[in-house]
C-alpha positions in Angstrom: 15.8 -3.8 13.4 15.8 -1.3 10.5 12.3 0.1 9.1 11.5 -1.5 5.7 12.9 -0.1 2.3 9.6 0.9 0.2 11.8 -0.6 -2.7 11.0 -4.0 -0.9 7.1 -3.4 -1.4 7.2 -1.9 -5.4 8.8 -5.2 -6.3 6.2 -7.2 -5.4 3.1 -8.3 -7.5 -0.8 -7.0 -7.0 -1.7 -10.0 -5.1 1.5 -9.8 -3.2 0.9 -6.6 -2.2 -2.7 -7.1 -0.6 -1.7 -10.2 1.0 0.9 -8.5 2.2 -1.0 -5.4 3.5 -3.5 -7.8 5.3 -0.9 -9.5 7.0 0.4 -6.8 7.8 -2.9 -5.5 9.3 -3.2 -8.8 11.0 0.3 -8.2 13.1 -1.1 -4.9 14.5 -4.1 -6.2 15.2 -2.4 -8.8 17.4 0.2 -6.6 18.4 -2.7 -4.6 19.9 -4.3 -7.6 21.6 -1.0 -8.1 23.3 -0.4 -4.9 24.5 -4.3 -4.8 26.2 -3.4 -8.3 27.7 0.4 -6.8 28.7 2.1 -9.3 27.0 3.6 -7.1 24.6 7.2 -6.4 25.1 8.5 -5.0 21.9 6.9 -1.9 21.8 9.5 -0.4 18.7 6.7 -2.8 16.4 3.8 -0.7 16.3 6.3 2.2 14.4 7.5 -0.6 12.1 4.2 -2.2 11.0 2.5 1.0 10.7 5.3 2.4 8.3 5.2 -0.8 6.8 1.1 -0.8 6.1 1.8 3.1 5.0 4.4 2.2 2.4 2.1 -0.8 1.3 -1.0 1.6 0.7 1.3 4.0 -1.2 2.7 1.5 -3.7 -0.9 0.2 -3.9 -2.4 3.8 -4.1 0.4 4.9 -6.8 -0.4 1.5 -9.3 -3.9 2.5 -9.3 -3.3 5.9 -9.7 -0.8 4.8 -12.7 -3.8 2.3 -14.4 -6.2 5.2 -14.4 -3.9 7.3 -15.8 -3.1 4.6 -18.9 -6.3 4.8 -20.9 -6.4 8.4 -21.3 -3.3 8.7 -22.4 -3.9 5.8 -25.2 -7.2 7.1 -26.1 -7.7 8.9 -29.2 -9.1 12.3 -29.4 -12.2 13.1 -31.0 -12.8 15.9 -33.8 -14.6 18.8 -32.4 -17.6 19.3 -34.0 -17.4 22.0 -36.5 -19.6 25.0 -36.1 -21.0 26.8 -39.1 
């Protein structure tokens, strides 16, 4: 099983993209659970949910980043104050 393409998480929407990072949260959680009760086989799926919740945060960092960036480049500049 390859790791996920980060092209996968920038096409989905802002709710998408928290549910998905909760989910996501929620499968290491119980991937944790299972490796404290030994049940846990598949050890390969801690890497691939924890790059998964890192690619996550970034597209979710990077939109946030991007809206704080948008009103000051739309916002008009004031005259300075002329000194005499």
């Amino acid at each position: 099983m390859p790791l996920p393409k980060i092209e996968d998480a920038r096409s989905l929407s802002d709710q998408e993209l928290a549910d998905a990072i909760l989910a996501a949260k929620r499968e290491l959680f119980d991937l944790r659970m299972q490796q404290a009760t030994r049940r846990l086989e598949k050890s390969h799926l801690f890497k691939h949910t924890r790059h998964r919740i890192s690619q996550l945060m970034t597209v979710e960092r990077e939109r946030q980043l991007a809206a704080a960036a948008e009103p000051s480049a739309t916002e008009v500049p004031q005259p300075d104050a002329q000194e005499e």
